[in-house]
C-alpha positions as a Markdown table, in Angstrom:
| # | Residue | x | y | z |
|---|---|---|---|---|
| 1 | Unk | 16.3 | -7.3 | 5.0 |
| 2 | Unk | 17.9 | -9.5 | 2.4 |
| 3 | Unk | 19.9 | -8.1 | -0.9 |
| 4 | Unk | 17.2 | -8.9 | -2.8 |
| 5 | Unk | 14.4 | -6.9 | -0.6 |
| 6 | Unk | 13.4 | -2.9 | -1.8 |
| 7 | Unk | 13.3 | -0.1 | 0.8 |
| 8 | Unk | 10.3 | 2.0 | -1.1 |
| 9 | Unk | 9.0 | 5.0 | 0.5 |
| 10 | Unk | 6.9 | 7.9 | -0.6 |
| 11 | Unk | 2.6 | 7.0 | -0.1 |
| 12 | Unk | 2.1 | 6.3 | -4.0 |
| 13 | Unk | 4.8 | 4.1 | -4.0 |
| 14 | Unk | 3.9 | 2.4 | -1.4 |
| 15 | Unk | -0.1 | 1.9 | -1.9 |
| 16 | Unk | 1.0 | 0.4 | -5.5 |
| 17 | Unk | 3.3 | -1.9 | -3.8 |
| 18 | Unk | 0.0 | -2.8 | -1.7 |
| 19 | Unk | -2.1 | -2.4 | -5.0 |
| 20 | Unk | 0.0 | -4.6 | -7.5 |
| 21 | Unk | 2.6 | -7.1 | -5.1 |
| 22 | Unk | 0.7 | -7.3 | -2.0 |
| 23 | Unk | 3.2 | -10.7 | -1.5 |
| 24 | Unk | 5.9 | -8.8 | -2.1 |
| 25 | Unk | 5.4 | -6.4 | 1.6 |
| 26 | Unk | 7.7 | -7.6 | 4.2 |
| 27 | Unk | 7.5 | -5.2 | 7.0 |
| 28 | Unk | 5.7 | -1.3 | 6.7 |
| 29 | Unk | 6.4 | 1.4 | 9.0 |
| 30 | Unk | 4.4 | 4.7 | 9.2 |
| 31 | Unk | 3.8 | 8.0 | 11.0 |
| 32 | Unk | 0.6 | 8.4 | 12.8 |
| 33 | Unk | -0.7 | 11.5 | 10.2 |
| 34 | Unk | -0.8 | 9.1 | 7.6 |
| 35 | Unk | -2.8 | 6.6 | 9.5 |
| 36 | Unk | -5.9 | 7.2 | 6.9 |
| 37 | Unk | -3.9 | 7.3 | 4.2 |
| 38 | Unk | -2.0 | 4.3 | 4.5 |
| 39 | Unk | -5.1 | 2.2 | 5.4 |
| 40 | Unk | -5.0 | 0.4 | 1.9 |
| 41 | Unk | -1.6 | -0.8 | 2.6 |
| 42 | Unk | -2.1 | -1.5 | 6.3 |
| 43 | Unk | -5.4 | -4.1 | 5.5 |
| 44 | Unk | -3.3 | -5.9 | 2.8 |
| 45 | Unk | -0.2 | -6.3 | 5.2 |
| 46 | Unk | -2.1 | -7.9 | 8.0 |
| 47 | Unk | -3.9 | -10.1 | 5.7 |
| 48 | Unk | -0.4 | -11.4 | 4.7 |
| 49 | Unk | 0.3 | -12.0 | 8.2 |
| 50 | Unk | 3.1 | -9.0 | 7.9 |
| 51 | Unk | 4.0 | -6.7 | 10.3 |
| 52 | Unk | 3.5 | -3.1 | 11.0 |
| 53 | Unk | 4.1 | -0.5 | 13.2 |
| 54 | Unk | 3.3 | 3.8 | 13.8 |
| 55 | Unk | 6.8 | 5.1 | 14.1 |
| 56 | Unk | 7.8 | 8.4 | 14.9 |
| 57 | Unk | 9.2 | 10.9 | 12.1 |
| 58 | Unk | 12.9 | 10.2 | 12.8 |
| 59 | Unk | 12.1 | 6.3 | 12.6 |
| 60 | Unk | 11.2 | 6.9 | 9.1 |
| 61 | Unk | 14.0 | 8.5 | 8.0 |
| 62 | Unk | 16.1 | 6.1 | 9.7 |
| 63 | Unk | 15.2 | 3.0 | 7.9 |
| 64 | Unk | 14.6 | 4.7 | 4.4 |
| 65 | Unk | 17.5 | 6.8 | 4.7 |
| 66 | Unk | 15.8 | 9.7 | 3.3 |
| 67 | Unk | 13.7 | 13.0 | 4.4 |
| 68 | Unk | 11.2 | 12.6 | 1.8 |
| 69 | Unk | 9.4 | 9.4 | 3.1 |
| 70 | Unk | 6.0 | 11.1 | 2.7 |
| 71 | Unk | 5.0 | 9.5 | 6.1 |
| 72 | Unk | 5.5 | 5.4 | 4.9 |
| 73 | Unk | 8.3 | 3.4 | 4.6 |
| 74 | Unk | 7.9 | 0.0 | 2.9 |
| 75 | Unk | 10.4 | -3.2 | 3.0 |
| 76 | Unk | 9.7 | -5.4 | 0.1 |
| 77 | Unk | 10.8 | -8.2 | -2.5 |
| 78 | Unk | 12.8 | -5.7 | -5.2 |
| 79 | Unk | 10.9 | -5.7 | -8.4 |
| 80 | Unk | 12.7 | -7.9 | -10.7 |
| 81 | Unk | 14.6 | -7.0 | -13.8 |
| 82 | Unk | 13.6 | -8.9 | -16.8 |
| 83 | Unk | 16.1 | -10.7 | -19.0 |
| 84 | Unk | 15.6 | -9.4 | -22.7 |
| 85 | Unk | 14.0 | -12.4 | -24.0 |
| 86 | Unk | 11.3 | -12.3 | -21.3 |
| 87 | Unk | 11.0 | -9.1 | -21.4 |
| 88 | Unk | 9.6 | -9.2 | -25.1 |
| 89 | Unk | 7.8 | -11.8 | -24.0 |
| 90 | Unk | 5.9 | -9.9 | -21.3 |
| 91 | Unk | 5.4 | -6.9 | -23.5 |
| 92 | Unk | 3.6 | -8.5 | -26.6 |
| 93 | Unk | 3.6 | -8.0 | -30.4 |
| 94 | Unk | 2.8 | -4.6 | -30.5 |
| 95 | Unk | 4.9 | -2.3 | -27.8 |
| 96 | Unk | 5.5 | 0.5 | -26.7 |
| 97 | Unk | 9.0 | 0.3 | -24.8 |
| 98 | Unk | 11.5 | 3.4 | -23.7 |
| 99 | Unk | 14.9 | 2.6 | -23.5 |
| 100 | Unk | 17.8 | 4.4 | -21.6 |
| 101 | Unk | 21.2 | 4.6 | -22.2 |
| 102 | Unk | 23.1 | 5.3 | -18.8 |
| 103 | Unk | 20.4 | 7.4 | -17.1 |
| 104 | Unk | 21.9 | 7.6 | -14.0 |
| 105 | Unk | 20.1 | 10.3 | -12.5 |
| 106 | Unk | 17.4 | 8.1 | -9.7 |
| 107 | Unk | 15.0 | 11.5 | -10.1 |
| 108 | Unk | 14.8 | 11.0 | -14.0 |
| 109 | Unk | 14.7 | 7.3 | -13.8 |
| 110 | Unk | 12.0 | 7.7 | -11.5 |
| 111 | Unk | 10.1 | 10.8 | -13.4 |
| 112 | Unk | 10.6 | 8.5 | -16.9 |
| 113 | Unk | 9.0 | 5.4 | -15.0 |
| 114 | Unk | 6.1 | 7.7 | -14.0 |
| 115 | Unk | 5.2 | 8.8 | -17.5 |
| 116 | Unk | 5.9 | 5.6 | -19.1 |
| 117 | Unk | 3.1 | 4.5 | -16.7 |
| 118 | Unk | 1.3 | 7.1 | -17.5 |
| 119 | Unk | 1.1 | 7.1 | -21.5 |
| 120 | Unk | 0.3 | 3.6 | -21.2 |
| 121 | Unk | 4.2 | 2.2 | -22.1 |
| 122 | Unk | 4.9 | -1.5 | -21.7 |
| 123 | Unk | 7.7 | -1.5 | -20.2 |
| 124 | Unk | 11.1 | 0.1 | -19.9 |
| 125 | Unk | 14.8 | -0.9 | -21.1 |
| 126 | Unk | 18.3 | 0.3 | -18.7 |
| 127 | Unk | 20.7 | -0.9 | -17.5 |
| 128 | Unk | 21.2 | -3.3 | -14.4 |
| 129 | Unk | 21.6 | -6.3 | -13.8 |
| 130 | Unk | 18.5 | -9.3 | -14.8 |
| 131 | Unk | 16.9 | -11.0 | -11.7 |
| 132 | Unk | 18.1 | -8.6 | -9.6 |
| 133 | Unk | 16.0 | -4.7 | -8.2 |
| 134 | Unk | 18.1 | -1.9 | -8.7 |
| 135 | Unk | 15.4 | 0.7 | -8.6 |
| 136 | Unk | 16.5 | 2.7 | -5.5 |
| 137 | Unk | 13.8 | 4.1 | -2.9 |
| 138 | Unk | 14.2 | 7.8 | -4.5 |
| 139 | Unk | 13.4 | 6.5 | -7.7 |
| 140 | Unk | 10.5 | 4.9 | -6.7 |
| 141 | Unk | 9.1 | 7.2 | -4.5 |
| 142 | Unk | 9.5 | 9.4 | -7.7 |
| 143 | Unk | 8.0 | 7.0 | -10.2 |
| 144 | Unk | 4.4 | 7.4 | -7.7 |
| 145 | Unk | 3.6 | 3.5 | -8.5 |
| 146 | Unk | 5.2 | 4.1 | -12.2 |
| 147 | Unk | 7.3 | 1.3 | -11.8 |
| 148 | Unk | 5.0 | -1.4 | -10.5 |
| 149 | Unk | 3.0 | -0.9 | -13.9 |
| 150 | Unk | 6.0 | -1.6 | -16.3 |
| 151 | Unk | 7.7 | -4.6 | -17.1 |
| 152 | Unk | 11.4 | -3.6 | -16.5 |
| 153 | Unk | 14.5 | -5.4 | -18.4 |
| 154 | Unk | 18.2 | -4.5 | -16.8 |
| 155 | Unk | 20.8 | -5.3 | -19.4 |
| 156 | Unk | 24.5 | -4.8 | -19.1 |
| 157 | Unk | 25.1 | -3.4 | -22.7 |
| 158 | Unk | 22.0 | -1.6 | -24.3 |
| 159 | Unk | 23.1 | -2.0 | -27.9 |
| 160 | Unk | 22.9 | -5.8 | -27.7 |
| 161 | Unk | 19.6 | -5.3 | -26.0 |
| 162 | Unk | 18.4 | -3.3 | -29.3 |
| 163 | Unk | 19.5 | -5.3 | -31.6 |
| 164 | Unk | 17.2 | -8.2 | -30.3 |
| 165 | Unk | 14.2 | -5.8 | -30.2 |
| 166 | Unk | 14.8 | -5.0 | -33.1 |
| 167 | Unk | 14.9 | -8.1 | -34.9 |
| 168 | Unk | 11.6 | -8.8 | -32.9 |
| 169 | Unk | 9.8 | -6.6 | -35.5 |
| 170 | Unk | 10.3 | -3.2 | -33.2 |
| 171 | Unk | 11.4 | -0.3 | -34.5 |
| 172 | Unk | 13.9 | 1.5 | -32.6 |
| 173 | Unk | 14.0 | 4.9 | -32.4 |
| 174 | Unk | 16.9 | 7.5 | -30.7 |
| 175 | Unk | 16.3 | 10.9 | -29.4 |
| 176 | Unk | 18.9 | 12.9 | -30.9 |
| 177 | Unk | 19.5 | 17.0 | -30.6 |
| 178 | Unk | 21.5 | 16.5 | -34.2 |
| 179 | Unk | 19.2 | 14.6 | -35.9 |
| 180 | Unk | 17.9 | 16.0 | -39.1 |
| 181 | Unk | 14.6 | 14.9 | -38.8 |
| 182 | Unk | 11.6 | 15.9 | -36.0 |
| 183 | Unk | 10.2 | 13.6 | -34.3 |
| 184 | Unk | 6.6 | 15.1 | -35.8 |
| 185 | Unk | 7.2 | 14.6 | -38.9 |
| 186 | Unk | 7.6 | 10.8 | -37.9 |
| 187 | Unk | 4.3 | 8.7 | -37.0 |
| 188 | Unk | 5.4 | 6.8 | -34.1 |
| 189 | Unk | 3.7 | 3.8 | -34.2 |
| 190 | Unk | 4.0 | 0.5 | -32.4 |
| 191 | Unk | 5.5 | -1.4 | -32.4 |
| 192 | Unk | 8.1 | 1.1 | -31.4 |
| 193 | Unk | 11.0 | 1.6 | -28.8 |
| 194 | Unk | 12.0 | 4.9 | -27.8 |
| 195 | Unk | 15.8 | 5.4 | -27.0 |
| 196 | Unk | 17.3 | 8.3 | -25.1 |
| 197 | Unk | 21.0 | 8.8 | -23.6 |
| 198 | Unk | 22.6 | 9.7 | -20.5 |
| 199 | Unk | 22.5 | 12.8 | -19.1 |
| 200 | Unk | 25.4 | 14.8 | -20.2 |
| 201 | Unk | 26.5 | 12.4 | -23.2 |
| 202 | Unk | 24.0 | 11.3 | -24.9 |
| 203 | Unk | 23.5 | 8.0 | -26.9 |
| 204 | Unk | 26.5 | 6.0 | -27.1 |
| 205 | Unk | 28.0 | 4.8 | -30.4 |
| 206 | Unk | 27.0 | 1.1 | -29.5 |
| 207 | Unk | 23.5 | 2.2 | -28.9 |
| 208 | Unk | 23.2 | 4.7 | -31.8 |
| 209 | Unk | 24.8 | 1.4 | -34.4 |
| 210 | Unk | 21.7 | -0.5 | -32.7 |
| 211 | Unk | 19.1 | 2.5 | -33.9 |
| 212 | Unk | 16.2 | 2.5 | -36.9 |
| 213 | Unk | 16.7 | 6.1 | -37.2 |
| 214 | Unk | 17.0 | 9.1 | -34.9 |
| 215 | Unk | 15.3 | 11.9 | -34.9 |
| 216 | Unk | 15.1 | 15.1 | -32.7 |
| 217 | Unk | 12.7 | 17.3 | -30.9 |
| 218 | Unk | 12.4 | 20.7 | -32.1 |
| 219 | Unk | 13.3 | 23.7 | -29.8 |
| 220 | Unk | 15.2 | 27.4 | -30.0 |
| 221 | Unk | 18.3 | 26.1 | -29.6 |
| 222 | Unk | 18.9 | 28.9 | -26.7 |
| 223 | Unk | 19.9 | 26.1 | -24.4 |
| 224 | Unk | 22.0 | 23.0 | -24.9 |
| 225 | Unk | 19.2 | 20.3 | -24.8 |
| 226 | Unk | 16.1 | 19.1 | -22.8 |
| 227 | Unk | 16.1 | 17.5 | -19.7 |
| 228 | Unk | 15.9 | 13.4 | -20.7 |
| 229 | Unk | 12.4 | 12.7 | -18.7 |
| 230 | Unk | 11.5 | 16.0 | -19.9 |
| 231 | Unk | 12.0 | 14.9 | -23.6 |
| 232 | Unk | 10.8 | 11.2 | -22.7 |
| 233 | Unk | 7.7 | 12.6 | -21.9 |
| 234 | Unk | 7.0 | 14.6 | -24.8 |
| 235 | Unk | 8.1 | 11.4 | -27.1 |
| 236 | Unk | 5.7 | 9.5 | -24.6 |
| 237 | Unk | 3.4 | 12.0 | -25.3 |
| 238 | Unk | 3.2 | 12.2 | -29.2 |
| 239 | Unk | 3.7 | 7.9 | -29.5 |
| 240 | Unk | 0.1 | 7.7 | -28.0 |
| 241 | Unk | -1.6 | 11.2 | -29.6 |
């Protein structure tokens, strides 16, 4: 496996890899009670002459690394992470884009790329570095073929990164728990970038200089904040009401 090839895992993931970058499969493994399942995946490999092969359990979680293989491991190309100006190329005029700063977490990654896929989001903002995949196999297998629907931009510094959307006619809006406005009394409309922080700190100054506005979702206030996919989802959510 070269440095630029993805271990994916976890049967969604996979069957979108099959699905979307059928090129992209270099070698699939899988346990015999997925043998059904995996059929999809299996056809498309042999057609591009790749190979595969029934494994036993403990094969599995050998080459992914992880328990939760789902009964399919996948090597592929790594999806690619877009450059900023191709990224607003590939997303169009009218967007809508979510934006992290330092998410670290590969569960929320992976649960943010799932509903961005799933409200109909163009594409998605972090950080990492362009032309390379650093989408790891828990995020993917997370994600459930999220992440082969979105164009995906790494950047090194996200305030940079929102300043050029933003001059591209995109409003850029931050997720903040001490913003004095809610996010419902705000139509969201595209085009529109929605910005949340890291777990733990929140948006940095950078990003929040880079920001239209912020604005907050509305809760009790008997815990601290909301989890970030959590929150993405219900911005994700109200964007495309």
């Amino acid at each position: 496996m070269s440095r630029r090839d993805a271990v994916i895992y976890g049967l969604h993931a996979c069957l979108a890899v099959a699905e979307h970058r059928p090129e992209a499969i270099r070698r699939v493994f899988y346990h015999r009670s997925r043998r059904v399942d995996v059929g999809p995946l299996l056809k498309v490999t042999a057609a591009h002459k790749r190979p595969y092969r029934e494994v036993p359990a403990e094969d599995l979680e050998r080459l992914s690394g992880s328990a939760h293989t789902e009964g399919v491991v996948v090597f592929a190309a790594a999806l690619p992470l877009l450059s900023v100006d191709a990224f607003i190329e590939r997303v169009g005029p009218s967007p809508l884009i979510v934006a992290l700063d330092g998410v670290g977490n590969p569960h929320n990654l992976g649960a943010i790329l799932r509903s961005a896929a799933w409200f109909g989001a163009d594409g998605v903002v972090f950080r990492g570095e362009p032309g390379q995949g650093t989408l790891n196999g828990a995020t993917l297998r997370v994600s459930q073929g999220g992440a082969e629907h979105l164009a995906l931009c790494g950047v090194e510094q996200l305030g940079p990164a929102l300043k050029q959307l933003a001059a591209a006619g995109i409003a850029v809006i931050g997720a903040d728990q001490d913003a004095s406005r809610r996010v419902f009394d705000l139509p969201l409309r595209r085009p529109v970038c929605l910005t949340l922080g890291a777990e733990g700190d929140g948006l940095s100054a950078e990003t929040r200089r880079a920001l239209t506005q912020t604005v907050r979702i509305p809760g009790t206030g008997d815990v601290e904040s909301l989890n970030v996919a959590v929150a993405a989802g219900i911005l994700l959510a109200y964007a495309t009401r």
